[in-house]
C-alpha positions in Angstrom: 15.6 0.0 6.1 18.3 -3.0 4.8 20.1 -1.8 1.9 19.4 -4.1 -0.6 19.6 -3.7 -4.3 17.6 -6.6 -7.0 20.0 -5.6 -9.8 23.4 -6.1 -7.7 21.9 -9.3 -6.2 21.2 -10.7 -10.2 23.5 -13.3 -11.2 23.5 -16.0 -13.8 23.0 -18.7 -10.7 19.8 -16.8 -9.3 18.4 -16.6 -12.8 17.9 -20.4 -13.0 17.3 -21.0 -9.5 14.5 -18.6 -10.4 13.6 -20.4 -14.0 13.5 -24.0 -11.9 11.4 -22.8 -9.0 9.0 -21.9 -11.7 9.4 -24.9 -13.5 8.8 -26.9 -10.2 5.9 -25.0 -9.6 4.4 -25.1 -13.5 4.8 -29.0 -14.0 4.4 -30.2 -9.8 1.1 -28.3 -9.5 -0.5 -31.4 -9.0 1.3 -32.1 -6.3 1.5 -28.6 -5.2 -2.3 -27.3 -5.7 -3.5 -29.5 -2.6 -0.8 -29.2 -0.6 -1.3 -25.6 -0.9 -4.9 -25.3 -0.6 -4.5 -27.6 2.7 -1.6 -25.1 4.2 -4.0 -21.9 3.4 -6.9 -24.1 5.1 -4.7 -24.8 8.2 -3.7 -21.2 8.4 -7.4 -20.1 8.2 -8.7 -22.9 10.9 -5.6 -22.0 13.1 -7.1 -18.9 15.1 -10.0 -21.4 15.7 -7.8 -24.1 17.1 -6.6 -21.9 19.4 -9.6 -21.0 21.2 -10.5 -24.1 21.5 -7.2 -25.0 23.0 -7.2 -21.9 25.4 -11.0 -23.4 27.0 -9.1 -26.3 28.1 -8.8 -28.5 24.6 -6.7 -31.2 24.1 -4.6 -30.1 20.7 -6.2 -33.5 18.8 -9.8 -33.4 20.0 -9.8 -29.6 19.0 -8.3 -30.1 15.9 -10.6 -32.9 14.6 -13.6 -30.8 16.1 -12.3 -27.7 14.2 -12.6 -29.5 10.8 -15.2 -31.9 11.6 -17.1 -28.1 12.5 -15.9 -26.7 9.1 -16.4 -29.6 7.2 -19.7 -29.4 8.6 -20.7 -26.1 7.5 -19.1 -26.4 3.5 -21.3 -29.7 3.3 -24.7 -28.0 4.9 -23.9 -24.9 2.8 -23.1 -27.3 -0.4 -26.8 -28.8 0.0 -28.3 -25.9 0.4 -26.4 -24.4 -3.2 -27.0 -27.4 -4.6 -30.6 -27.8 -4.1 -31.2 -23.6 -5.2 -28.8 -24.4 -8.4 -31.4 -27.2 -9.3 -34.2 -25.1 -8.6 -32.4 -22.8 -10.6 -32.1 -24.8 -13.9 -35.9 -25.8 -14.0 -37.0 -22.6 -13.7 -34.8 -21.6 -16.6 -37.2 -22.0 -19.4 -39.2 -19.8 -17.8 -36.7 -17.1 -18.1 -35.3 -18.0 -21.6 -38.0 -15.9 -23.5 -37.4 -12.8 -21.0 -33.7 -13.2 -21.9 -33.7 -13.7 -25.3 -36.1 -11.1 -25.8 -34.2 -8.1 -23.9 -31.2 -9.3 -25.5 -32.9 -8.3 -28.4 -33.6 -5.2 -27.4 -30.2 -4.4 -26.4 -28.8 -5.5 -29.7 -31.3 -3.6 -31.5 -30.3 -0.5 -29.6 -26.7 -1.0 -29.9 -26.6 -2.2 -33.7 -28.8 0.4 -34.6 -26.5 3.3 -34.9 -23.9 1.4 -36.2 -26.4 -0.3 -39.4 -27.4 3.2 -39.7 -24.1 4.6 -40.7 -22.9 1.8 -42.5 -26.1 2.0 -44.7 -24.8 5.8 -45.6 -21.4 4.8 -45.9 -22.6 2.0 -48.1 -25.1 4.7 -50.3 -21.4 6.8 -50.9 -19.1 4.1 -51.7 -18.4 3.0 -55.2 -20.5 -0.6 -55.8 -18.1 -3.2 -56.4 -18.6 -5.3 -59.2 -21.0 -8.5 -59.2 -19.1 -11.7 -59.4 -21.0 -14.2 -62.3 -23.2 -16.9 -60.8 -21.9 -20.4 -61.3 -22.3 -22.3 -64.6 -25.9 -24.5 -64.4 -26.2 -27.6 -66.4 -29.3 -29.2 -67.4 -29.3 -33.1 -67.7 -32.4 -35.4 -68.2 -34.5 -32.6 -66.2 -32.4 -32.6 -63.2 -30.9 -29.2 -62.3 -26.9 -29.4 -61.0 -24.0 -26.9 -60.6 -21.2 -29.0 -60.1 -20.6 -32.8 -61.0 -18.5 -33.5 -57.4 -21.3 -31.9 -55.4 -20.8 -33.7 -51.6 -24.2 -35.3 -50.2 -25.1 -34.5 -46.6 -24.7 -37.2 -43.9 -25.9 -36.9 -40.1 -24.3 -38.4 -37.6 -26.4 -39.5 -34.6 -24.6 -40.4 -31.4 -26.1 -43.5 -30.0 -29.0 -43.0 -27.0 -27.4 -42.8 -23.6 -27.9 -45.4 -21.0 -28.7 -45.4 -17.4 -25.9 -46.8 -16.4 -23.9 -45.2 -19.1 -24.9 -41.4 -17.5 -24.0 -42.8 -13.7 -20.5 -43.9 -14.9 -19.9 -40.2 -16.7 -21.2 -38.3 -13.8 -19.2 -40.5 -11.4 -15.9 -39.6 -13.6 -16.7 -36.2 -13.6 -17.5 -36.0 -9.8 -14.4 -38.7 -9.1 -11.7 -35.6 -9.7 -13.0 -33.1 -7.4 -13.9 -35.9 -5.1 -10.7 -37.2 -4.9 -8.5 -33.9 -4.9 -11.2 -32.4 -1.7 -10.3 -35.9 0.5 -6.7 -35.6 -0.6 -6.8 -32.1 0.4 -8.6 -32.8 3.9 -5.8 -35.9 4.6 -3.5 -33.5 4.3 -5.3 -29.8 6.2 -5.7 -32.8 9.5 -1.7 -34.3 9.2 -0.6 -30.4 9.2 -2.8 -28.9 11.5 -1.8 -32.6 14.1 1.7 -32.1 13.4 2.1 -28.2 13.4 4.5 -27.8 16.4 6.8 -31.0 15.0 6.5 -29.0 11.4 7.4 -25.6 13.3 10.9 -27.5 14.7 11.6 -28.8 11.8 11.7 -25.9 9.5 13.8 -24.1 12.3 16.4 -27.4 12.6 16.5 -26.8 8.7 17.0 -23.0 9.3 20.2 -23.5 11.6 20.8 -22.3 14.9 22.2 -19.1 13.6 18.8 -17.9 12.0 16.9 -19.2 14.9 15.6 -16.3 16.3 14.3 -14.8 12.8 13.0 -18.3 11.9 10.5 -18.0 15.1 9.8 -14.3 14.1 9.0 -15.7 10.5 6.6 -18.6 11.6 4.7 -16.4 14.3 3.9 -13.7 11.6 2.6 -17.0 9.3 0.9 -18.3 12.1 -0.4 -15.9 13.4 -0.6 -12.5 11.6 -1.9 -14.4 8.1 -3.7 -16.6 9.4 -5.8 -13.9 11.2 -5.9 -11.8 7.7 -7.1 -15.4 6.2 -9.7 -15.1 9.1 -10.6 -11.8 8.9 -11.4 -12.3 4.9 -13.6 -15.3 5.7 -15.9 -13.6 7.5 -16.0 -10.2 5.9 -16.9 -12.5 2.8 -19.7 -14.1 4.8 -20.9 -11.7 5.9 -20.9 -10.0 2.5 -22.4 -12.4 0.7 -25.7 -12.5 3.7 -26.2 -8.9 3.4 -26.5 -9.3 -0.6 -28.5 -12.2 -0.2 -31.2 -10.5 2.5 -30.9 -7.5 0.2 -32.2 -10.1 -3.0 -34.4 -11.5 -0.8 -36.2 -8.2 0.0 -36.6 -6.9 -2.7 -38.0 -10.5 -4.1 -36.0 -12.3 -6.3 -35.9 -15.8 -6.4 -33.4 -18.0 -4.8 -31.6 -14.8 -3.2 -29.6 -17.7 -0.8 -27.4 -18.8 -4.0 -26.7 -15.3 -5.5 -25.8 -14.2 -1.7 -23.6 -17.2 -1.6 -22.2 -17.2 -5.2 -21.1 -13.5 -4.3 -19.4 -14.3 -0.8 -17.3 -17.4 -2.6 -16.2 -15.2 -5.4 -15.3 -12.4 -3.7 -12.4 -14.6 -2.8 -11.0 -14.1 -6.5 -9.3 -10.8 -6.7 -11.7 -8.2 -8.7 -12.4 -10.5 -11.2 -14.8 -12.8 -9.3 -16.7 -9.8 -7.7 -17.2 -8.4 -11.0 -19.1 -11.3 -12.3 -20.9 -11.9 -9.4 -22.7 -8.5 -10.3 -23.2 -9.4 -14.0 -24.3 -13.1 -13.0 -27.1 -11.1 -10.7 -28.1 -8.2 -12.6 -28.5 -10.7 -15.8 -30.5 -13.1 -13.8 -32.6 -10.3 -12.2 -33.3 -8.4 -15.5 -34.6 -12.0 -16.2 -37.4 -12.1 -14.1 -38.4 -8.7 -14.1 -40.6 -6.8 -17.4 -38.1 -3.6 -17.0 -35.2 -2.5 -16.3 -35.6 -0.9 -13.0 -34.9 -3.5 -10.2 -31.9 -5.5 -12.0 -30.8 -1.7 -12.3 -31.4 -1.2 -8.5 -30.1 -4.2 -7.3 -26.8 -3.6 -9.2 -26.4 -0.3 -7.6 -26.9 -1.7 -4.2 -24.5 -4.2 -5.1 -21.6 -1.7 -6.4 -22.4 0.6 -3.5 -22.3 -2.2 -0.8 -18.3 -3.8 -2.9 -17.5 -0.3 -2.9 -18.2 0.1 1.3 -16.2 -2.8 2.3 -13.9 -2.4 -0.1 -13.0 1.2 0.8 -14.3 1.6 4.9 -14.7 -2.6 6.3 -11.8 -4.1 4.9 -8.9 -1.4 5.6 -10.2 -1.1 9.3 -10.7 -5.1 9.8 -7.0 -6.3 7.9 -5.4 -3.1 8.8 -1.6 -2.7 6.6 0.6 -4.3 8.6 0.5 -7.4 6.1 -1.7 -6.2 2.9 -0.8 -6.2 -0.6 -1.0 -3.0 -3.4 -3.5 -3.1 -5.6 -1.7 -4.0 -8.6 0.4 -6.9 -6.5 -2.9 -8.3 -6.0 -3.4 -8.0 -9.6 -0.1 -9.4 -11.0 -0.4 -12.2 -8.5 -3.8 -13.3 -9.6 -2.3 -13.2 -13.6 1.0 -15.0 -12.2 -0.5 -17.7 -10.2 -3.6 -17.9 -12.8 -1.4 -19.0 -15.5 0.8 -21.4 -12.9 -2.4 -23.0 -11.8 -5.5 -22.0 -13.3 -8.8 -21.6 -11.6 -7.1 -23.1 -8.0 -4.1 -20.7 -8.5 -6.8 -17.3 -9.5 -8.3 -18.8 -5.8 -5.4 -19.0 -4.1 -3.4 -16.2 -5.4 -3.6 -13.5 -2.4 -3.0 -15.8 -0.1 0.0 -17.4 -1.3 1.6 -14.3 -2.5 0.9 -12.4 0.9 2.5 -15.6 3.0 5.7 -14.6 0.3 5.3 -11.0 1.5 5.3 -12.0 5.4 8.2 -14.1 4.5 10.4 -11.7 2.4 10.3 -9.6 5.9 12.2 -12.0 7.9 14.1 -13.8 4.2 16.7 -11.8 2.6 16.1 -13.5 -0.3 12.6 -13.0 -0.7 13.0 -9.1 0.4 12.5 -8.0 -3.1 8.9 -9.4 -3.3 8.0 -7.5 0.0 9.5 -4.1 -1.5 7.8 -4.8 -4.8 4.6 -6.4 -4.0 3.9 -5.2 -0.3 1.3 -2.5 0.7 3.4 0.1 2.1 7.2 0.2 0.9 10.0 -0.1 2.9 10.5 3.4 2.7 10.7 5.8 5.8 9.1 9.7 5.6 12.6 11.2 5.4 13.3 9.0 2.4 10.3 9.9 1.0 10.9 13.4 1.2 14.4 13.1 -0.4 13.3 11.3 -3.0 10.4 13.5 -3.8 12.5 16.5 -3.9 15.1 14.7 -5.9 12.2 13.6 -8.1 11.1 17.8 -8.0 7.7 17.0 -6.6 7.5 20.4 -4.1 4.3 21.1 -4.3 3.8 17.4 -3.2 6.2 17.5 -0.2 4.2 20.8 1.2 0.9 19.3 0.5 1.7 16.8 3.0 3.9 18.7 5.3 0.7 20.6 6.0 -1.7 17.4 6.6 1.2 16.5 9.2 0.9 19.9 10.7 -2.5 19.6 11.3 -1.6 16.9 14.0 1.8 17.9 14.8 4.2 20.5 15.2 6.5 22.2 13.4 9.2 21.1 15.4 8.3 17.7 15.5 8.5 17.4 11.3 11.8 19.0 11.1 12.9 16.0 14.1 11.3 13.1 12.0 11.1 14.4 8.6 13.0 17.3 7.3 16.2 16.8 8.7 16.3 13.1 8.5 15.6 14.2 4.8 18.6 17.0 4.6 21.0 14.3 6.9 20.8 11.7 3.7 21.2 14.7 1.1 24.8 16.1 3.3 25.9 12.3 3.0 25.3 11.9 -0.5 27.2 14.9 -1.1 30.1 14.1 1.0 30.2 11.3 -0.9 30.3 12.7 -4.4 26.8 11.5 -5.3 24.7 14.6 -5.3 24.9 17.1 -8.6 25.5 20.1 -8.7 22.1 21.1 -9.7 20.2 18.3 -7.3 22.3 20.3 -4.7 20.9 24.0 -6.1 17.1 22.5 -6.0 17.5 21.2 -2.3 18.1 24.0 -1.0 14.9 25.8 -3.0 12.9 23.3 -1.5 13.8 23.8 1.9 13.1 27.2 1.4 9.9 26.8 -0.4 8.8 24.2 2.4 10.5 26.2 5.4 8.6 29.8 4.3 5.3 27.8 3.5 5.0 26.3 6.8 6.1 28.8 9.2 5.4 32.2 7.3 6.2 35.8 8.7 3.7 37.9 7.3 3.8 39.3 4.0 7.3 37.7 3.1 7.9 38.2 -0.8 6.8 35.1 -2.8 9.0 32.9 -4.6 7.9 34.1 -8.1 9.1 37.6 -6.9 12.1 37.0 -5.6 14.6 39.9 -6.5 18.3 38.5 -8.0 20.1 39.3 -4.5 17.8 37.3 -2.9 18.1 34.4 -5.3 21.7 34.3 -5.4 22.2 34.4 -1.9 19.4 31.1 -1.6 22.4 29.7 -3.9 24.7 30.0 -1.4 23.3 29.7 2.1 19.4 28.9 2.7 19.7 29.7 6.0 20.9 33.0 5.5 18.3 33.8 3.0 15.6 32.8 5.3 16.9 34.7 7.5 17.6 38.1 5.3 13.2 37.1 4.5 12.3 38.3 8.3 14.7 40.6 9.0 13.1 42.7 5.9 9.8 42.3 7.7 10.7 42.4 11.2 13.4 44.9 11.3 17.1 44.6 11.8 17.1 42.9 15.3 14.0 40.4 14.3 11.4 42.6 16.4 11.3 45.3 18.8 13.8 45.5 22.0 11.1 47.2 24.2 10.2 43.5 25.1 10.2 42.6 29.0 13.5 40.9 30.7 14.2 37.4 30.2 11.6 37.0 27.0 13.8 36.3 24.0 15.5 32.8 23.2 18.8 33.5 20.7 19.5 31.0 18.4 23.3 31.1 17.3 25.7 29.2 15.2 29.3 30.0 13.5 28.2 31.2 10.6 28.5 27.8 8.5 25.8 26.7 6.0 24.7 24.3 8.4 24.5 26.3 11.6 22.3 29.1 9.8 20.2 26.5 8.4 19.6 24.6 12.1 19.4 28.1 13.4 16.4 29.4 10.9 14.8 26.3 11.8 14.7 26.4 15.1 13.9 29.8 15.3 10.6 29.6 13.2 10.0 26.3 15.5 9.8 28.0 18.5 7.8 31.2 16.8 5.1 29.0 15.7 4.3 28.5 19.4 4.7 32.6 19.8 8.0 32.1 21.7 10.1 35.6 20.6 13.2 33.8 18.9 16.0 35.4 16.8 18.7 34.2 15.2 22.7 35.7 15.3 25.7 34.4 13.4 28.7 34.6 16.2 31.9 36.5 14.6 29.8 38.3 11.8 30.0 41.8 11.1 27.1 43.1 12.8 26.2 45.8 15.3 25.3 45.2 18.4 22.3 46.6 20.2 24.3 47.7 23.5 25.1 46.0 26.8 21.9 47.2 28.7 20.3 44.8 26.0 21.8 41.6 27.5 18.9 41.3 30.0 16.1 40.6 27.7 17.7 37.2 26.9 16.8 33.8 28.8 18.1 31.0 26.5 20.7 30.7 24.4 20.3 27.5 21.6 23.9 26.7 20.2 23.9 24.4 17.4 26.3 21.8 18.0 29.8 21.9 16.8 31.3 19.1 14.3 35.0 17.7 15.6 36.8 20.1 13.0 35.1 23.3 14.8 35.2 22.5 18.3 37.9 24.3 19.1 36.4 27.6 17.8 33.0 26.5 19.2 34.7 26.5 22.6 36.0 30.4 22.2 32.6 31.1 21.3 30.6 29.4 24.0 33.4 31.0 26.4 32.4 34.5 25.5 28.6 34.0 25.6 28.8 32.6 28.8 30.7 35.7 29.7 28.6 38.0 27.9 25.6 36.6 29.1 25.7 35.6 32.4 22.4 35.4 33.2 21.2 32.9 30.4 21.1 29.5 30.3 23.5 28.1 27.2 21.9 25.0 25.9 23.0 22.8 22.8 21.5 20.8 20.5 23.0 17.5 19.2 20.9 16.3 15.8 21.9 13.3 14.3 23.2 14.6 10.8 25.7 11.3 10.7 28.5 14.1 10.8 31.8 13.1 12.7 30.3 15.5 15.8 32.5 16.5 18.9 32.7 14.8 22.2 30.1 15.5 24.4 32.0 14.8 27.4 34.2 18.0 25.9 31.0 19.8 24.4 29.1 19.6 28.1 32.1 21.2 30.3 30.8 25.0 28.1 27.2 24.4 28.4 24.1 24.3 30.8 22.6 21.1 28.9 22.6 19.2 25.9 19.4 18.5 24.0 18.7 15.9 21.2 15.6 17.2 19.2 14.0 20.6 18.4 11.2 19.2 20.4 13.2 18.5 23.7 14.1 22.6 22.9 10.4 23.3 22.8 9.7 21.2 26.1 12.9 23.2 27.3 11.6 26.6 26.6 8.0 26.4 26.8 7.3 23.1 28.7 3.7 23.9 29.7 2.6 24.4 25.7 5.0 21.8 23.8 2.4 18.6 24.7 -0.6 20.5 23.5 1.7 21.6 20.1 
């Protein structure tokens, strides 16, 4: 992941590049609005174009049959509304008295409770005093309270004319009119002239950014515009189902409810919301009870809820979605910006941002903050949880990784990525003393949850020897856990020749650390691994003992121990002739030895606990 910080990046001159790009897009949304609906359009007719062009298609006889074929279907499917809205609206006095009169019943039932208590509430209160009516005067029989009294006048407009009705519904019809050909003019000129726009926006990019340039358009072009087509038809095909679903269970015009759903389902959660209010009010309309408008917005709710949660994460995938709440925020932003065009056109313009800010440093922060899945790796993720003291977190998910992988394979791509960023924030002075002191609990926690020797004591009964030395070495403690289980040597010595693998290390806080690990790696495949600090005080289970060794893992040395990693790989080998001495190199981001130096004192360098697992038990590691 870049390094990139929004704060350090904040400077008086972005601020108002910021406040004029909004500006520009507040005030030039006339201009804007069609240009973007026409881009979006372009982008959703693109995958079409392309099939058309791989049969054998000229690009301008595909492109105008493309549109002429879409254009085709919004005008057929236009009629078709248009003809079920006016059926609509003359049934409507038919429905009016149903309406009114379970709106009536629904007030009733809701007022109820609340006239009931404001009646006793009323019946305890103190009465307020009456205010005096207003002073009558009698004059020559006629009865008047005040001698400015206004008198009533009624305004009547003038009656309508024929040609007076054409001319307002030909303004009102002009707008749209205009702004759909506009619109189309446009969606033709950028789909004709896409390779010449595609050259152009790379000349502008420079020859420097060229190759990220072509990265960003081919995402655009083609990752988003296969979302855009992907949404299209899970829409359709939403908004058939709902209407066959109407249709069976007989509600009038079921084609225009099915349709009304599909086109707003294109306006984030707000448009499928009143899609299902539009068709349980029209079906509790038409029918005496309550049961089918009840029933048909359950089969609504369920069906949102299916495709929301099962059709659409399998069809779009998350290699370019947006969080919930970006898709939120973006309809709000965009709403206000350009009101019912911009709540339309919202997802789509803020995910062609996200694609960009992948390939645009400048535009990074919207990915970070808006995207579906941060920029964030699993070792970061874990560092930042256990900073963030979320433990029982960190183990809830180490064990859904488990399930598919091994052991090994999450200390390789997870744990000690995790612990590599902590040892380089602490060389660098960033890591507290007491971030530092919880680390290492929640290595232990995590490393005794996941691999457990039986009956080790819990946490919460950890005695104060055990909790100091977790202080100083978690390694060690780990360790100190299965020797008090397993005995002194870490098992039995009546085991046959050649059957144990020693895990070794100098002693350091890092070798015993790598060398606990390791050795509950290669247990959790039943391999019998132990663990032995080289130079400590220990005894030493006698010479005849050397046979029951095969391999010998020793961690790696950093450039300021190689020279006493040497003496030590020197007396193993001579010690244990017999076993195969075998390294393993992990990228901590130390300053490690040379392994042109490191390989002359060993049989073979490794790079990963898992390459030790494949080294030890090759014939089990791939089924681990």
């Amino acid at each position: 992941m870049r390094e990139s910080s929004l704060f350090n990046n904040l400077t008086a001159s972005s601020v108002v590049t910021v406040a004029c790009i909004l500006g520009l897009l507040y005030f030039g949304r006339d201009v804007l609005e069609p240009l973007a609906l026409a881009t979006v359009l372009s982008l959703v007719l693109a995958p079409l174009i392309r099939s058309m062009r791989r049969v054998g298609l000229p690009r301008l006889p595909a492109t105008l049959v493309s549109v002429l074929l879409a254009g085709t279907c919004v005008i057929g499917i236009g009629t078709i509304l248009a003809f079920q809205l006016v059926a609509v609206t003359r049934d409507l006095p038919e429905y009016r008295a149903a309406i009114r009169s379970k709106i009536e019943r629904v007030r009733e039932l809701t007022e109820r409770p609340f006239a009931r208590l404001e009646a006793e509430l009323s019946a305890v209160a103190p009465q307020s005093p009456v205010a005096p009516p207003p002073p009558v005067t009698v004059r020559r029989g006629t009865l008047t309270t005040s001698a400015n009294q206004p008198l009533p006048v009624e305004i009547r407009a003038p009656r309508a004319t024929t040609r007076d009705t054409l001319a307002r519904l030909f303004s009102l019809a002009w707008g749209p009119i205009g702004e759909a050909g506009l619109v189309l003019v446009l969606l033709v000129f950028i789909l004709l002239e896409h390779e010449s726009l595609r050259d152009r926006v790379i000349r502008l990019a420079g020859q420097a950014e060229i190759s990220r340039t072509v990265r960003a358009l081919s995402d655009a072009t083609r990752g988003v515009s296969r979302f855009f087509l992907s949404q299209f038809v899970v829409n359709l095909t939403f908004g058939a189902l709902i209407g066959g679903l109407l249709w069976a269970f007989g509600v009038p015009h079921a084609a225009l409810w099915g349709a009304l759903s599909g086109l707003l389902r294109f306006v984030p959660y707000l448009g499928i919301m009143v899609a299902g209010v539009l068709i349980a009010v029209f079906v509790a309309a038409i029918d005496p009870g309550w049961t089918m408008a009840l029933s048909c917005l359950a089969i609504f709710v369920a069906l949102e809820l299916f495709v929301a949660n099962v059709v659409e994460p399998k069809v779009y995938g998350h290699s370019s979605g947006l969080s919930p709440l970006a898709v939120i925020v973006s309809a709000l932003f965009w709403g206000a910006m350009w009101g019912p065009v911009g709540l339309l056109l919202s997802t789509p313009l803020t995910l062609c941002l996200v694609v960009a800010g992948r390939h645009v440093r400048a535009l990074e922060p919207v990915t970070i903050l808006l995207g579906d899945v941060p920029d964030v790796n699993v070792a970061q993720r874990f560092y930042q949880r256990v900073l963030a003291g979320e433990t029982y977190n960190i183990i809830l998910d180490a064990r859904s990784y488990l399930d598919r992988h091994s052991f090994a394979r999450y200390c390789d791509q997870i744990l000690l990525p995790g612990i590599a960023l902590a040892a380089a924030e602490q060389r660098a002075g960033q890591l507290e003393t007491a971030q530092a002191a919880h680390l290492r609990t929640t290595i232990a926690d995590v490393a005794a949850t996941l691999t457990p020797v039986s009956k080790e004591v819990p946490r919460n009964r950890r005695r104060k020897g055990r909790v100091s030395l977790l202080d100083a070495n978690v390694g060690a403690h780990l360790r100190k856990m299965r020797e008090e289980r397993l005995g002194r040597w870490q098992g039995s010595l009546d085991v046959p020749s050649h059957s144990i693998v020693l895990c070794a290390g100098l002693g350091t806080e890092r070798d015993d650390l790598l060398t606990e690990l390791l050795v509950r790696a290669l247990r959790e495949l039943d391999v019998d691994a132990r663990s032995v600090v080289i130079g400590a005080d220990q005894d030493n289970p006698g010479p005849d003992k050397a046979d029951l060794i095969s391999t010998v893992f020793l961690i790696y040395p950093v450039e300021s121990m190689l020279e006493q990693w040497q003496r030590v790989a020197d007396e193993l080998r001579a010690g244990l002739p017999n076993a195969l001495l075998v390294t393993i190199r992990l990228p901590f981001g130390e300053t490690a030895a040379n392994q042109t130096v490191v390989q002359e004192h060993v049989d073979m360098v490794l790079r990963s606990f898992e390459e030790s697992l494949a080294f030890v038990v090759p014939e089990r590691v791939g089924q681990a």
